[in-house]
mmCIF file of the C-alpha atoms, coordinates in Angstrom:
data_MODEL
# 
_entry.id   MODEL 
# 
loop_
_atom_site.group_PDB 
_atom_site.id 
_atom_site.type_symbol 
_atom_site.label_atom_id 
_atom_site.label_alt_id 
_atom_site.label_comp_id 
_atom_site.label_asym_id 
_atom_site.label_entity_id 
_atom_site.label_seq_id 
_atom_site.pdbx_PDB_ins_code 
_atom_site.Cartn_x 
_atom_site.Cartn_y 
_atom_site.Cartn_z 
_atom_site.occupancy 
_atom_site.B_iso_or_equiv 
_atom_site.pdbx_formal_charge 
_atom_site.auth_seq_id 
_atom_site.auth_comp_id 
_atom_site.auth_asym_id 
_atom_site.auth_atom_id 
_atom_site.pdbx_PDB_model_num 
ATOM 1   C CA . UNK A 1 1   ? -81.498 17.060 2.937   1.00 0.00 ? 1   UNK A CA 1 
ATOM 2   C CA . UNK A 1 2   ? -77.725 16.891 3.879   1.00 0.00 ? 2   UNK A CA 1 
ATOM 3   C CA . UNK A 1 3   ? -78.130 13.548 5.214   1.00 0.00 ? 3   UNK A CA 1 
ATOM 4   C CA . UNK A 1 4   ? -80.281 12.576 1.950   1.00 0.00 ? 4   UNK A CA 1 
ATOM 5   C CA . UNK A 1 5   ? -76.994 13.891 0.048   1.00 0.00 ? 5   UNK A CA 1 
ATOM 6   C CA . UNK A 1 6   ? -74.354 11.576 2.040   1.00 0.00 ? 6   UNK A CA 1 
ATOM 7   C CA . UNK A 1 7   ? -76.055 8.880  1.855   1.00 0.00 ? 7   UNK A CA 1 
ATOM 8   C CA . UNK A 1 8   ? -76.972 8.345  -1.556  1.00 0.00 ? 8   UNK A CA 1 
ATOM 9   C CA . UNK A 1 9   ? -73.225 9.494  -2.197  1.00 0.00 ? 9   UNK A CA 1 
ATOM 10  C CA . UNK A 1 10  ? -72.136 6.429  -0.338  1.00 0.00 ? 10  UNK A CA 1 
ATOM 11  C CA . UNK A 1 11  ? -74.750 4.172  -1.391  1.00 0.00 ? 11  UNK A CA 1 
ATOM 12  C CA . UNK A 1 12  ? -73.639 5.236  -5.345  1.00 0.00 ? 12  UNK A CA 1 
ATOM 13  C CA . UNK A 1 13  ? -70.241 6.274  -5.408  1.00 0.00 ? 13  UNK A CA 1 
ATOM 14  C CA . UNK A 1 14  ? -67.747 3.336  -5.563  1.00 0.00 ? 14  UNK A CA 1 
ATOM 15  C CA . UNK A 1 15  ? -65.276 5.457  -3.415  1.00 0.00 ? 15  UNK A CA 1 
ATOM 16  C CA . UNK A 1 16  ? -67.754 6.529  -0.797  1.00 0.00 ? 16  UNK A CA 1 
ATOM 17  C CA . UNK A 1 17  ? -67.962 5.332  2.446   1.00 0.00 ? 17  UNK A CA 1 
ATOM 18  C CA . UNK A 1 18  ? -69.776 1.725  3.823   1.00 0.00 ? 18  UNK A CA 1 
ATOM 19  C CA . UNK A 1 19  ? -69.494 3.206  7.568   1.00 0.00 ? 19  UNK A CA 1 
ATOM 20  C CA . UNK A 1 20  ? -67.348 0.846  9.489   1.00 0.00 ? 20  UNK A CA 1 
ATOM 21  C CA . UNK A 1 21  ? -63.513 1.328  9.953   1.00 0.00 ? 21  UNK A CA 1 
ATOM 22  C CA . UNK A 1 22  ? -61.527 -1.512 8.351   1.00 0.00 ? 22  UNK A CA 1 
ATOM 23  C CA . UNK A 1 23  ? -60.082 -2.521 12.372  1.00 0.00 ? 23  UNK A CA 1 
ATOM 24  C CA . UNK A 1 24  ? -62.801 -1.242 14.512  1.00 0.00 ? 24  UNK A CA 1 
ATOM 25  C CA . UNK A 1 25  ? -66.654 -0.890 14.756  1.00 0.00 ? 25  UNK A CA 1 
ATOM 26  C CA . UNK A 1 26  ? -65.915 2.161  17.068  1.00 0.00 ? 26  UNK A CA 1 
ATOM 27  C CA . UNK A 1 27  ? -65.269 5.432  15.899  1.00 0.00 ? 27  UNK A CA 1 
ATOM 28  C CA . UNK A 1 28  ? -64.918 9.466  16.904  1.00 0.00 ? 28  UNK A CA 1 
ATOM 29  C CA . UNK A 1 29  ? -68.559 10.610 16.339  1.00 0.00 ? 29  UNK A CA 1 
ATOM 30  C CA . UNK A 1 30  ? -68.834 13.819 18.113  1.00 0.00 ? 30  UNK A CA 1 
ATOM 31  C CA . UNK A 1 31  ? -66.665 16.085 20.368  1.00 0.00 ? 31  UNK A CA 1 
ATOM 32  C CA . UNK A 1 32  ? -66.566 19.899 21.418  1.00 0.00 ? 32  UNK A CA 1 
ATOM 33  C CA . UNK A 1 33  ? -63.600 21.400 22.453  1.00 0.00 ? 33  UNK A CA 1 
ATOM 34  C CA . UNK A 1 34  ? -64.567 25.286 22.980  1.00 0.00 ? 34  UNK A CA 1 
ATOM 35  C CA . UNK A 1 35  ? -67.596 26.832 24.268  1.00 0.00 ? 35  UNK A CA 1 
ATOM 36  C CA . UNK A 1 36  ? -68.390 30.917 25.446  1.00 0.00 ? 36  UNK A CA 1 
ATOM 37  C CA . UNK A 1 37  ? -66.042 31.729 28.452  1.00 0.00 ? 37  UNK A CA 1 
ATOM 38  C CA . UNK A 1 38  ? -63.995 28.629 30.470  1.00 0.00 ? 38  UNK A CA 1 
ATOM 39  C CA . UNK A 1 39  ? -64.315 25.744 28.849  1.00 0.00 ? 39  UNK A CA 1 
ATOM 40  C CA . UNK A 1 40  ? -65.984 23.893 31.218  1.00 0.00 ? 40  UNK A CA 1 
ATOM 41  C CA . UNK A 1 41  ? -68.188 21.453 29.074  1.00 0.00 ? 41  UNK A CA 1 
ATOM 42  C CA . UNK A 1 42  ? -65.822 19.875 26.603  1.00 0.00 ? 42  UNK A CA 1 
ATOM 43  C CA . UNK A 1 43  ? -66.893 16.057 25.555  1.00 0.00 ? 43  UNK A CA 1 
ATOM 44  C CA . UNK A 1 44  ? -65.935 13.155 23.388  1.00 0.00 ? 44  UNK A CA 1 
ATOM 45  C CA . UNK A 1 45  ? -68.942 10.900 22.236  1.00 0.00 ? 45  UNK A CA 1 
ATOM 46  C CA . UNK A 1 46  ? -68.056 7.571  20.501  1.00 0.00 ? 46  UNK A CA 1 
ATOM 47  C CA . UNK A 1 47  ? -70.196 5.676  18.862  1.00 0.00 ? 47  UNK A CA 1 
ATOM 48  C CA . UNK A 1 48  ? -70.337 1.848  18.072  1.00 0.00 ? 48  UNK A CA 1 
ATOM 49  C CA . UNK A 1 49  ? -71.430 1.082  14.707  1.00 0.00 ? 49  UNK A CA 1 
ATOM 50  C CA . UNK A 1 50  ? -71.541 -2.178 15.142  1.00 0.00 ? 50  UNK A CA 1 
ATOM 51  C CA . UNK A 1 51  ? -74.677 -4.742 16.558  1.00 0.00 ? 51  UNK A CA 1 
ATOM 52  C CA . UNK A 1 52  ? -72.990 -6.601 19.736  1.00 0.00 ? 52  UNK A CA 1 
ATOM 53  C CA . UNK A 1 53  ? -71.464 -5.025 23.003  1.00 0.00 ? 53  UNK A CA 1 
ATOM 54  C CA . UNK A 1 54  ? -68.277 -4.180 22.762  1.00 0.00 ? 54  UNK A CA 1 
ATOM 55  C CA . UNK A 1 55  ? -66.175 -3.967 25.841  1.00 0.00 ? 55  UNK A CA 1 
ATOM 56  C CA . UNK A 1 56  ? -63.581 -0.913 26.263  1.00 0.00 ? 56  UNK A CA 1 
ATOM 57  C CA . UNK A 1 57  ? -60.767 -3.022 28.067  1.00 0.00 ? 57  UNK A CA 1 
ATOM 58  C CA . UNK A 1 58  ? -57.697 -1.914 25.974  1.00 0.00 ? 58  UNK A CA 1 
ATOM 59  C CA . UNK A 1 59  ? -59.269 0.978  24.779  1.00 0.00 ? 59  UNK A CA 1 
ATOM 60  C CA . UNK A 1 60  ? -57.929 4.321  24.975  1.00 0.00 ? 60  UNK A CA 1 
ATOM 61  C CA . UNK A 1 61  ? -58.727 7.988  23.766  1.00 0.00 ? 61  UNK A CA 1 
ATOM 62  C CA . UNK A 1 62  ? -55.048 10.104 22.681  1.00 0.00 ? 62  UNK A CA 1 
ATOM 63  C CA . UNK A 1 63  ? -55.254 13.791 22.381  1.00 0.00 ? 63  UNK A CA 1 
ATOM 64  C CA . UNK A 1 64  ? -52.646 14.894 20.136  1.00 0.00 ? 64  UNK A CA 1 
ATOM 65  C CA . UNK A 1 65  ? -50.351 17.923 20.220  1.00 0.00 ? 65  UNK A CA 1 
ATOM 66  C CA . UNK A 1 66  ? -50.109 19.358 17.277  1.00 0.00 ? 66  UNK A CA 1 
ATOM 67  C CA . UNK A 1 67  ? -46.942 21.898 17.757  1.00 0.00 ? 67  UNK A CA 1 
ATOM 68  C CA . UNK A 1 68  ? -45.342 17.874 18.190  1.00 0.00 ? 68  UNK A CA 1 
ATOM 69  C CA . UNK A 1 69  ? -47.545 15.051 17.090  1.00 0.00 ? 69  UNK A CA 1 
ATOM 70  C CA . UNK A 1 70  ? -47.283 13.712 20.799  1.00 0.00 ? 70  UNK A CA 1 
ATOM 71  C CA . UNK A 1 71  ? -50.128 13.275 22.991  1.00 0.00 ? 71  UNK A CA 1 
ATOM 72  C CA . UNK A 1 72  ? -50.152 15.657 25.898  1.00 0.00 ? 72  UNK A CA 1 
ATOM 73  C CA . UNK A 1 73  ? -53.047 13.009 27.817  1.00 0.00 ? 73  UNK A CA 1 
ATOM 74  C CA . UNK A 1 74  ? -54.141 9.820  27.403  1.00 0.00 ? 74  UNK A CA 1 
ATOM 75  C CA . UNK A 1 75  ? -57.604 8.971  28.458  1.00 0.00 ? 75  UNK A CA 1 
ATOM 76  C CA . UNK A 1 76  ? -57.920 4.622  29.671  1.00 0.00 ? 76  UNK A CA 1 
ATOM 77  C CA . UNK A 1 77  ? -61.355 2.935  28.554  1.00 0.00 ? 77  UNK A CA 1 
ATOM 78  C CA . UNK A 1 78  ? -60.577 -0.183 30.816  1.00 0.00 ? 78  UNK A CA 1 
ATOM 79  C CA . UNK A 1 79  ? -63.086 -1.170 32.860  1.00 0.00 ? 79  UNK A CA 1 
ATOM 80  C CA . UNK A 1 80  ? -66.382 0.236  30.737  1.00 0.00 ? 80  UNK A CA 1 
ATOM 81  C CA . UNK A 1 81  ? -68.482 -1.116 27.406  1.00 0.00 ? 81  UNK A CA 1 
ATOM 82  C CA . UNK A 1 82  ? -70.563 0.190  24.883  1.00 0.00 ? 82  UNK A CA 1 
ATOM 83  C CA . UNK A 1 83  ? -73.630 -1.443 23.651  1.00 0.00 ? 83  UNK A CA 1 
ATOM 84  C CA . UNK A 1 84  ? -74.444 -2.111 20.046  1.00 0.00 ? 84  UNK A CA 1 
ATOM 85  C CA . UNK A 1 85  ? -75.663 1.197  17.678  1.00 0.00 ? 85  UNK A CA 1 
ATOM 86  C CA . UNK A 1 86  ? -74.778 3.087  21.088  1.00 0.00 ? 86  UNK A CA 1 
ATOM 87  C CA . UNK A 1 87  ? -72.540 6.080  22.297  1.00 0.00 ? 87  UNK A CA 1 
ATOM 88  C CA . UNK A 1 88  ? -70.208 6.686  25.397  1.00 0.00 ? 88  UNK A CA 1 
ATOM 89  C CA . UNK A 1 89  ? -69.529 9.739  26.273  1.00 0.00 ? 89  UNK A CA 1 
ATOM 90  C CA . UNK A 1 90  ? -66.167 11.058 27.828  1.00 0.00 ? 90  UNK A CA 1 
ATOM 91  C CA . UNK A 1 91  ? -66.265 14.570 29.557  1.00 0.00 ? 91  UNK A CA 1 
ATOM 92  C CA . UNK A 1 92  ? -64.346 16.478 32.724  1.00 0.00 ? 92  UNK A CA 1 
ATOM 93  C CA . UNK A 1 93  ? -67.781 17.526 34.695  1.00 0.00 ? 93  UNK A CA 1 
ATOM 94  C CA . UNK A 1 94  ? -70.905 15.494 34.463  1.00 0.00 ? 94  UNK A CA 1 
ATOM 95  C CA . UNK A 1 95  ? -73.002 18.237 35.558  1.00 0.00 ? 95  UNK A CA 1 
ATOM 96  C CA . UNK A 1 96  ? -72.159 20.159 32.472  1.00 0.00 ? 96  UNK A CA 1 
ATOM 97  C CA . UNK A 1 97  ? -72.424 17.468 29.839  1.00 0.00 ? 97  UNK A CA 1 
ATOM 98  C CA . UNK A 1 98  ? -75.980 15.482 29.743  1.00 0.00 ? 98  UNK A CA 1 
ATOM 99  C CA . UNK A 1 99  ? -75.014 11.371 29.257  1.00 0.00 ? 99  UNK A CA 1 
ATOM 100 C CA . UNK A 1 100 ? -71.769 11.891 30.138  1.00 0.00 ? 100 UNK A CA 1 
ATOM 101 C CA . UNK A 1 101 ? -70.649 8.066  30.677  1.00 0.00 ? 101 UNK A CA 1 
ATOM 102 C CA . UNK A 1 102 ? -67.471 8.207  32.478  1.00 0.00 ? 102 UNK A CA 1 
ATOM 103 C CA . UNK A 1 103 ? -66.015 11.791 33.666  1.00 0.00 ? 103 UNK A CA 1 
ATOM 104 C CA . UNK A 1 104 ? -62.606 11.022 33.925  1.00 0.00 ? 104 UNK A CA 1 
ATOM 105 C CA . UNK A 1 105 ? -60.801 14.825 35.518  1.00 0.00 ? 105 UNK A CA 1 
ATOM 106 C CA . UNK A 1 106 ? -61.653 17.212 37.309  1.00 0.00 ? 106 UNK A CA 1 
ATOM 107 C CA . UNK A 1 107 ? -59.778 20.035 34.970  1.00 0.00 ? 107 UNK A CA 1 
ATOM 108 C CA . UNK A 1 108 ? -61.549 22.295 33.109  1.00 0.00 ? 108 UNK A CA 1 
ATOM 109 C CA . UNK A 1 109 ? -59.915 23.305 29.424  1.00 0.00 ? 109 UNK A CA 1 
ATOM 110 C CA . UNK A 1 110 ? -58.395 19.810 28.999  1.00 0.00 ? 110 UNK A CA 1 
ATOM 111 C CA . UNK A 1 111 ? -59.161 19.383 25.330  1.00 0.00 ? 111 UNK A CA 1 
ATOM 112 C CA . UNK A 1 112 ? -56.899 21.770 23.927  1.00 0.00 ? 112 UNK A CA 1 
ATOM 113 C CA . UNK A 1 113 ? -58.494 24.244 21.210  1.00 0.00 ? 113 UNK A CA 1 
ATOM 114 C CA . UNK A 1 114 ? -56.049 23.154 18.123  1.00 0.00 ? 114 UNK A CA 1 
ATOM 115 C CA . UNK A 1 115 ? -54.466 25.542 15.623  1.00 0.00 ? 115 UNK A CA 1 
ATOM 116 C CA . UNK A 1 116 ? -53.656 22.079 14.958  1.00 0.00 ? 116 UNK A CA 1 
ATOM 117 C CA . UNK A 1 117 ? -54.498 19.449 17.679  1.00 0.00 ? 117 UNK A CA 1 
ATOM 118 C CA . UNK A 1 118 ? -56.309 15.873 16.952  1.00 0.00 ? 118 UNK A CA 1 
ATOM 119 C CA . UNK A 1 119 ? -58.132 12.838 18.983  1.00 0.00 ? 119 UNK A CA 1 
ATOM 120 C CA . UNK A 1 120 ? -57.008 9.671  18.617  1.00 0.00 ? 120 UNK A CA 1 
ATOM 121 C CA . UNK A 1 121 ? -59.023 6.073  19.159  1.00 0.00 ? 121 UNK A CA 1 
ATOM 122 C CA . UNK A 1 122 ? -56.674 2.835  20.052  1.00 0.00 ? 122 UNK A CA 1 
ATOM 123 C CA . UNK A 1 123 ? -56.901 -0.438 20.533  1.00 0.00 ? 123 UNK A CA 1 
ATOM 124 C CA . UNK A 1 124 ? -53.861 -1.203 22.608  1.00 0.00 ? 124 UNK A CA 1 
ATOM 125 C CA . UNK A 1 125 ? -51.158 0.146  20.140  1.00 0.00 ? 125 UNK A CA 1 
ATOM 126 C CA . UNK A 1 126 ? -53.887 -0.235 17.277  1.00 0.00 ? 126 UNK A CA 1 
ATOM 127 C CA . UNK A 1 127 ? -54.955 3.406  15.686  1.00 0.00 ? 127 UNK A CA 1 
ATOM 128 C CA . UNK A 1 128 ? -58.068 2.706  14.941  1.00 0.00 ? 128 UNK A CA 1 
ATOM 129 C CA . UNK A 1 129 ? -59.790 6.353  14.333  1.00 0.00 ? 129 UNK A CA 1 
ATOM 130 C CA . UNK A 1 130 ? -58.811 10.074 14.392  1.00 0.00 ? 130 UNK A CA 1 
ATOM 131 C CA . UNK A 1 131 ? -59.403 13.076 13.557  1.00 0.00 ? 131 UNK A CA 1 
ATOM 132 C CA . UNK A 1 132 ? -57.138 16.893 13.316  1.00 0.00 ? 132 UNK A CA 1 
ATOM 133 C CA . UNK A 1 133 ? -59.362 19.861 13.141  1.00 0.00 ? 133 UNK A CA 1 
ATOM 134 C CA . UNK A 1 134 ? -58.097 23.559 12.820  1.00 0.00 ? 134 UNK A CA 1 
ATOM 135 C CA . UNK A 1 135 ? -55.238 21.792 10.499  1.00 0.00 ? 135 UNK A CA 1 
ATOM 136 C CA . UNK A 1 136 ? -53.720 19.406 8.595   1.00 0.00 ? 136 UNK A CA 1 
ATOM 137 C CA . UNK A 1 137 ? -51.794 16.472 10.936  1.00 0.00 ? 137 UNK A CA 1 
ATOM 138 C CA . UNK A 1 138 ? -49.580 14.059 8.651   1.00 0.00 ? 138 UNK A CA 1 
ATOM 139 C CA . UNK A 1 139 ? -50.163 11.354 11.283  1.00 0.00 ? 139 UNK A CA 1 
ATOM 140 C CA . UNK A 1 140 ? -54.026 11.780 12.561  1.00 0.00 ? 140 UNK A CA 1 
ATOM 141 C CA . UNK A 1 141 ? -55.715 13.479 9.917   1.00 0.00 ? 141 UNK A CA 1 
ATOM 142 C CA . UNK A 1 142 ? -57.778 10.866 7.586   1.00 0.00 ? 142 UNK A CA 1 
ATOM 143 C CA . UNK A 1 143 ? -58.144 12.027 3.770   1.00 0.00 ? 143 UNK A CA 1 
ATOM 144 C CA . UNK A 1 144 ? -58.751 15.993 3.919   1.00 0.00 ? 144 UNK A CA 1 
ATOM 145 C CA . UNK A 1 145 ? -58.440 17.928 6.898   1.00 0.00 ? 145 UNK A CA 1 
ATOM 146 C CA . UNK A 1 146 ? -61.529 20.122 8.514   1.00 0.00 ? 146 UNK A CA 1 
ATOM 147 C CA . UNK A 1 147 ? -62.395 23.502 7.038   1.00 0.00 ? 147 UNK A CA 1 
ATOM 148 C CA . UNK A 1 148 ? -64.509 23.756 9.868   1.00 0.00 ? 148 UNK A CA 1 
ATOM 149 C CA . UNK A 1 149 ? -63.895 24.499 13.368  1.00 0.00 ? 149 UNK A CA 1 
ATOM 150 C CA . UNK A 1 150 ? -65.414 24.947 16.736  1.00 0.00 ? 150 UNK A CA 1 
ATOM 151 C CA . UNK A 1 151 ? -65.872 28.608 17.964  1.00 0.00 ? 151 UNK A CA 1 
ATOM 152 C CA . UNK A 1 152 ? -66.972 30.340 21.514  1.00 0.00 ? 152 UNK A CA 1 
ATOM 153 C CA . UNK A 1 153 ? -69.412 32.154 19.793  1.00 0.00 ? 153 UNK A CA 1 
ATOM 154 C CA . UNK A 1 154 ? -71.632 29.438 18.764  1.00 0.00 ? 154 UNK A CA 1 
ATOM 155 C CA . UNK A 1 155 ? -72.734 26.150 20.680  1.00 0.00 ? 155 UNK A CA 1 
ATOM 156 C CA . UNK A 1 156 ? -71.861 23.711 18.312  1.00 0.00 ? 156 UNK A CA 1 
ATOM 157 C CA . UNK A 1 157 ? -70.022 20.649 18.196  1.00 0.00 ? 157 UNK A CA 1 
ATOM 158 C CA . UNK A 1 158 ? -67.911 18.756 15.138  1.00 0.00 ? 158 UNK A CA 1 
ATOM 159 C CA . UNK A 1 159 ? -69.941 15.483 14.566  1.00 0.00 ? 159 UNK A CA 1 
ATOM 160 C CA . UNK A 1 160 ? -70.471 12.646 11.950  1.00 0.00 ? 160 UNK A CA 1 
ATOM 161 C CA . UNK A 1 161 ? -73.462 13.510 10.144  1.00 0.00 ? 161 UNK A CA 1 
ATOM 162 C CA . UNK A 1 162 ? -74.812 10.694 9.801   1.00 0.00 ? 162 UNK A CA 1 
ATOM 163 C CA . UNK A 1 163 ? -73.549 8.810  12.931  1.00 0.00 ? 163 UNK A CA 1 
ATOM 164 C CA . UNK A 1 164 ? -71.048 6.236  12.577  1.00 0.00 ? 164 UNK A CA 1 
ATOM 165 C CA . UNK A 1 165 ? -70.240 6.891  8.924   1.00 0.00 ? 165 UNK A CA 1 
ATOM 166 C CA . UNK A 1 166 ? -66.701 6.551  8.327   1.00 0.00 ? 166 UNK A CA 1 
ATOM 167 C CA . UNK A 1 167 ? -65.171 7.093  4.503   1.00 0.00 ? 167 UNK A CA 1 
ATOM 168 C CA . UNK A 1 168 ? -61.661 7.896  6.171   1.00 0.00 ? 168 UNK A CA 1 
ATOM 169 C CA . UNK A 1 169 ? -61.874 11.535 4.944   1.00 0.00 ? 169 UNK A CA 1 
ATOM 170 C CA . UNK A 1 170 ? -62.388 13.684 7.961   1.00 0.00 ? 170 UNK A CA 1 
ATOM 171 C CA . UNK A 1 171 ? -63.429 16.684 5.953   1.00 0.00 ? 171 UNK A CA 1 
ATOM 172 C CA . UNK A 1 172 ? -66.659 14.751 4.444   1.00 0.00 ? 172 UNK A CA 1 
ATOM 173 C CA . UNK A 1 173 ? -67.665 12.751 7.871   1.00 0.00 ? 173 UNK A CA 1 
ATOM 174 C CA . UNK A 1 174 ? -67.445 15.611 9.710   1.00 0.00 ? 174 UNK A CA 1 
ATOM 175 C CA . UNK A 1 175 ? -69.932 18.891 9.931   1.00 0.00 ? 175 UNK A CA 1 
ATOM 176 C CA . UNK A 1 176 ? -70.886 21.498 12.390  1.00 0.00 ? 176 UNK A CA 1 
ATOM 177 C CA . UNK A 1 177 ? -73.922 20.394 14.622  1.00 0.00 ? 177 UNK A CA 1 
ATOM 178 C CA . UNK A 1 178 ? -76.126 20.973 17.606  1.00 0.00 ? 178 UNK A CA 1 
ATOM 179 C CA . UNK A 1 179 ? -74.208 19.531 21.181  1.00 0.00 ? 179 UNK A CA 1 
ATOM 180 C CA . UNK A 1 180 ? -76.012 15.798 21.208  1.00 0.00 ? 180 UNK A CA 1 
ATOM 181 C CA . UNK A 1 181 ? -73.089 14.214 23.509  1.00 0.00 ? 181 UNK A CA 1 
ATOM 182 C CA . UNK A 1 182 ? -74.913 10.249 23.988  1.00 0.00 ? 182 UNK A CA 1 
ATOM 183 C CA . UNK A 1 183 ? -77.653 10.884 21.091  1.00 0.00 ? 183 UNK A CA 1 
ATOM 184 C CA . UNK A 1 184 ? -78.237 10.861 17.387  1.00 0.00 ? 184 UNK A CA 1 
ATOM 185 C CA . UNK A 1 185 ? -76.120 13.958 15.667  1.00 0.00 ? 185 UNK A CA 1 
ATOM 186 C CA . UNK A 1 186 ? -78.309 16.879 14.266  1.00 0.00 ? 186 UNK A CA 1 
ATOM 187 C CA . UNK A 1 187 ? -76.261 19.124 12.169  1.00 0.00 ? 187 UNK A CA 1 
ATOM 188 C CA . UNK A 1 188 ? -76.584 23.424 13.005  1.00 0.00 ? 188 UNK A CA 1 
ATOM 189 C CA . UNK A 1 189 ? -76.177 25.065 16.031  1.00 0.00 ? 189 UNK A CA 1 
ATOM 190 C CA . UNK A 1 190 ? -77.514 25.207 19.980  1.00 0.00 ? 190 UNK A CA 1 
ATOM 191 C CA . UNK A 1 191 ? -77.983 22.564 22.649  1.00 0.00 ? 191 UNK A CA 1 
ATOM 192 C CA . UNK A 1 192 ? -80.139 19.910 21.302  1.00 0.00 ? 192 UNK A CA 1 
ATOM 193 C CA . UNK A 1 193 ? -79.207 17.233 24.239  1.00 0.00 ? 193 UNK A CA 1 
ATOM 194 C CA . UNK A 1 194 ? -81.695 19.702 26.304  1.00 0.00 ? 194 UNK A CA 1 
ATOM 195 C CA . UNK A 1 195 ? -84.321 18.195 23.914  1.00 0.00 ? 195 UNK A CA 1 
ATOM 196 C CA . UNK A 1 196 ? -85.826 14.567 23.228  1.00 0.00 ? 196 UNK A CA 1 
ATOM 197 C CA . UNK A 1 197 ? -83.640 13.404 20.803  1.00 0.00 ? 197 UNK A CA 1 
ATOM 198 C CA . UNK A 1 198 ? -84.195 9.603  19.757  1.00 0.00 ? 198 UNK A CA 1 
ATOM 199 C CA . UNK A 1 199 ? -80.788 7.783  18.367  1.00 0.00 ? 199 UNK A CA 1 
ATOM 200 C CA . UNK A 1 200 ? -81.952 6.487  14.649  1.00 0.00 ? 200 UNK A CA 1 
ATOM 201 C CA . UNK A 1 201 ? -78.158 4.929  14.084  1.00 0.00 ? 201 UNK A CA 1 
ATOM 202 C CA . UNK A 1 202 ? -78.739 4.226  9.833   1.00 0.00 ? 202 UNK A CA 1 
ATOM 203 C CA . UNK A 1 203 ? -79.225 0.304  10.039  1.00 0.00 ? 203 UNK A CA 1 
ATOM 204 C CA . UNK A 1 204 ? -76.718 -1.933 9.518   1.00 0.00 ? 204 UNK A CA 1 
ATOM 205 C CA . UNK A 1 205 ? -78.678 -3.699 6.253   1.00 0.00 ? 205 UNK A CA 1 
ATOM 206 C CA . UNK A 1 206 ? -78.717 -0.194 4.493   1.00 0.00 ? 206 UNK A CA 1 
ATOM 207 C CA . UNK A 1 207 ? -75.073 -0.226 4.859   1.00 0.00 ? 207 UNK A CA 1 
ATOM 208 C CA . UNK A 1 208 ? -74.764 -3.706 3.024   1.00 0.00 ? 208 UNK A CA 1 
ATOM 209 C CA . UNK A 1 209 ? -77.021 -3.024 0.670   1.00 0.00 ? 209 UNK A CA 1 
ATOM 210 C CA . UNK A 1 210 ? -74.633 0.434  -0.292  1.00 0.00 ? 210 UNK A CA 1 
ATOM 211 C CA . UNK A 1 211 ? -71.853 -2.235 -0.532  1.00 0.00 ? 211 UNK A CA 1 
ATOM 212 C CA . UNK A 1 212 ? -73.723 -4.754 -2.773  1.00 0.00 ? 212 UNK A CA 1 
ATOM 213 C CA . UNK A 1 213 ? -73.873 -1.838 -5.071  1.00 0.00 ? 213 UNK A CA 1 
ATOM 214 C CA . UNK A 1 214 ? -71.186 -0.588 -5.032  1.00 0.00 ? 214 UNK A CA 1 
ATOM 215 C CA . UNK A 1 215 ? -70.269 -4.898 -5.254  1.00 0.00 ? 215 UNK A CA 1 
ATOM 216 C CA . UNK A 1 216 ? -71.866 -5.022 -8.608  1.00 0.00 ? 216 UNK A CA 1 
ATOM 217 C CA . UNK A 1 217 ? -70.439 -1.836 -10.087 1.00 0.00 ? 217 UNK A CA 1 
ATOM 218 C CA . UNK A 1 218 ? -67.374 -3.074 -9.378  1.00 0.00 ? 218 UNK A CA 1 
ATOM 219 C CA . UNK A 1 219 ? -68.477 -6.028 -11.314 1.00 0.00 ? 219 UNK A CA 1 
ATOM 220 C CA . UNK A 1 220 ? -69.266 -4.668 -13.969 1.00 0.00 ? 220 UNK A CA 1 
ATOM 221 C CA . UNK A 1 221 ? -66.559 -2.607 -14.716 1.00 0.00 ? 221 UNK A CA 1 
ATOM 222 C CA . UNK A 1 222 ? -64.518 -5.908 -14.590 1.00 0.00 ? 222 UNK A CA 1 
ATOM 223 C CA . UNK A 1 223 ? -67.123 -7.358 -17.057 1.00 0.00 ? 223 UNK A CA 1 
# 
């Protein structure tokens, strides 16, 4: 029903949302930064809305201080891809985080917990997606900031629902859902990556056809 919602909102609404960042076809789709006890099983998932492979040379994941605005690590892409309607997933332990596609530390707790803090996507010195949660970040925060937030007494994660869809307003992309790090995001609560979970990315001509209407409203207002 949610999903039913959002999408006729940005099939309708002139100022909804086509899906695809204006630089990139890659954007922040899931992440969970605080589980029950250590946080041992943090993730970032991206997801490429886009048809084609898309190599990650250049590509680089910021997480953002919020007591500064500075990143406190910076997380290199080089060297991997991501196919077309597709997901890579960054996490610290592989054995903790099911399609984890590149486990780049060791650490535990290395996605701070916010109160504010924010991920940021880049292209070499290109922003090209981000998102604050637990606050408002002047620099990282896209249209309205999160009333939601990740908790240690719930497995969830903070994920697009539905994938990929971008309107630049963090508090609309963005709901509570089941952990599905490298597969299609299911909003509520528990581990659903435990489960068979087939990606259904919305295709790509359902996106045109929201901007063909929103094309001819435009129109016609003109008219």
């Amino acid at each position: 029903m949610e999903k039913s919602r959002k999408l006729s909102l940005c099939l309708l609404t002139a100022t909804a949302c086509i899906g695809f960042n204006s630089l990139a076809a890659i954007v922040i789709n899931e992440f969970d930064y605080d589980q029950a006890g250590a946080d041992t099983a943090e993730f970032i998932e991206l997801f490429n809305t886009g048809d084609l492979i898309t190599s990650l040379d250049n590509y680089s994941i910021d997480l953002i201080n919020g007591l500064n605005s500075s990143a406190y690590r910076s997380i290199d892409l080089t060297g991997f891809s991501i196919g077309g309607s597709d997901y890579f997933v960054v996490c610290g332990d592989a054995s903790q985080v099911l399609n984890c596609d590149y486990s780049f530390t060791s650490t535990s707790g290395w996605l701070q917990n916010g109160a504010p803090d924010a991920i940021a996507l880049f292209e070499n010195a290109s922003l090209l997606d981000s998102i604050s949660y637990e606050g408002f970040l002047a620099l990282q925060t896209e249209g309205d900031a999160l009333t939601i937030k990740d908790n240690n007494s719930t497995t969830v994660s903070i994920s697009r629902i539905i994938d990929g869809m971008d309107s630049n307003n963090n508090a609309f992309d963005f709901e509570l859902g089941c952990l599905t790090p490298g597969s299609q995001n299911i909003a509520g609560s528990g581990n659903c990556s435990v489960a068979s979970v087939s990606a259904v990315p919305v295709p790509a001509a359902l996106w045109l056809f929201g901007s063909g209407i929103i094309g001819v409203a435009g129109f016609a207002r003109r008219s």
